[in-house]
N, C-alpha and C positions, 0 to 999 in steps of 0.2 A: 966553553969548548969552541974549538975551531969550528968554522964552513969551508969543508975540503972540496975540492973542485970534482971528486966524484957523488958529491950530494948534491948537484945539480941535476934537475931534467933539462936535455939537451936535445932529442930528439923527436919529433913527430909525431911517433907511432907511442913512444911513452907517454906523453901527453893527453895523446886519442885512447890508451888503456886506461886510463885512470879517469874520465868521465866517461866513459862507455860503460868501465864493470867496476869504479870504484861508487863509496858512499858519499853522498855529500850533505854539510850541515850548513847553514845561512847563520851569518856572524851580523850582520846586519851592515856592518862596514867593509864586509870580505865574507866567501865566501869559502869552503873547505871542503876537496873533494879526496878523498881516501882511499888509499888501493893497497891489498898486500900482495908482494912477488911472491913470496914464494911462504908454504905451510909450516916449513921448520926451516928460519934463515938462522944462516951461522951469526955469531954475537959480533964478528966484524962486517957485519954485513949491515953498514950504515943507511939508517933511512935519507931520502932523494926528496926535494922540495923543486917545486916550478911554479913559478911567479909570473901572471896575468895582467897586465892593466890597461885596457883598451881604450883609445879618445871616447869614445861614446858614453864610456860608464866613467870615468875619472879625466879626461881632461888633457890636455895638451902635453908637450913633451916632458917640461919641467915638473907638472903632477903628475906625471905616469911613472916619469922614476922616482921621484920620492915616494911615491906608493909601493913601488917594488923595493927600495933598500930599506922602507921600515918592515915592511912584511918579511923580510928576508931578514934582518936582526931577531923581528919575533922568533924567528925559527930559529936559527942561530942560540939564543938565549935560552929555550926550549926545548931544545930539539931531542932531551932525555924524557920526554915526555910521549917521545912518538918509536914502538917501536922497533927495534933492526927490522928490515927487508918489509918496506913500508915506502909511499910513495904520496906524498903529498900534490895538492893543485891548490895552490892560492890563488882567488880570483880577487882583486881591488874592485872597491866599487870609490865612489869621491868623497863619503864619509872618514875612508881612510888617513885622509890628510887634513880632517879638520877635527877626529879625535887625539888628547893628548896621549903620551907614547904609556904610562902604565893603563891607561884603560883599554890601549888594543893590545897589548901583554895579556890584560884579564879577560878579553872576549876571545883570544888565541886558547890559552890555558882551560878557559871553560870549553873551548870546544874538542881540545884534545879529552878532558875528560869523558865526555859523553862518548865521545867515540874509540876510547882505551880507557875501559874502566881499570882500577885497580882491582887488582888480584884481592879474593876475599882474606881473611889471613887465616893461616892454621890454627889459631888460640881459638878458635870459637868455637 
């Protein structure tokens, strides 16, 4: 599935919502902070991703975007995992760039779990 230019966090104040009142979970290479806009989003109402990577936690220019375009595929690749009207924060930390790319697919994936469990089913 595409990453449409409106699943971007773009502005400040989104950003400041989503570690102010969202959840966050420690990936141990990235971090995940979660926010929902709104209690009943409509089904086109696409979840939003914003990608973090600071010199201090991950490193110079050329590791700070590689940390943000692989974290930005994980989501990209996954992104049916999070969601409509849902607000992601990925923070990179420098582990980011020295695990290989299915193991931060599976600390991504693990961590949408926990924090979007699946629906129990009706057969039970």
């Amino acid at each position: 599935m595409r990453f449409r230019p409106e699943q971007h966090l773009r502005r400040p104040g989104d950003f400041r919502t989503v570690r102010e009142q969202g959840r966050r979970i420690d990936c141990g290479a990235f971090t995940v902070w979660f926010f929902r806009r709104a209690a009943a989003p409509a089904p086109s109402d696409l979840p939003r991703v914003g990608v973090v990577a600071s010199i201090a936690s991950v490193g110079g220019a050329v590791q700070r975007n590689r940390a943000k375009r692989r974290l930005r595929e994980v989501f990209r690749e996954h992104q049916t995992l999070v969601p409509a009207g849902s607000d992601l924060l990925l923070v990179a930390r420098a582990a980011v760039n020295r695990l290989d790319y299915p193991a931060l697919a599976q600390k991504f994936t693990d961590a949408c779990r926990k924090l979007f469990p699946p629906a129990p089913s009706a057969h039970a």
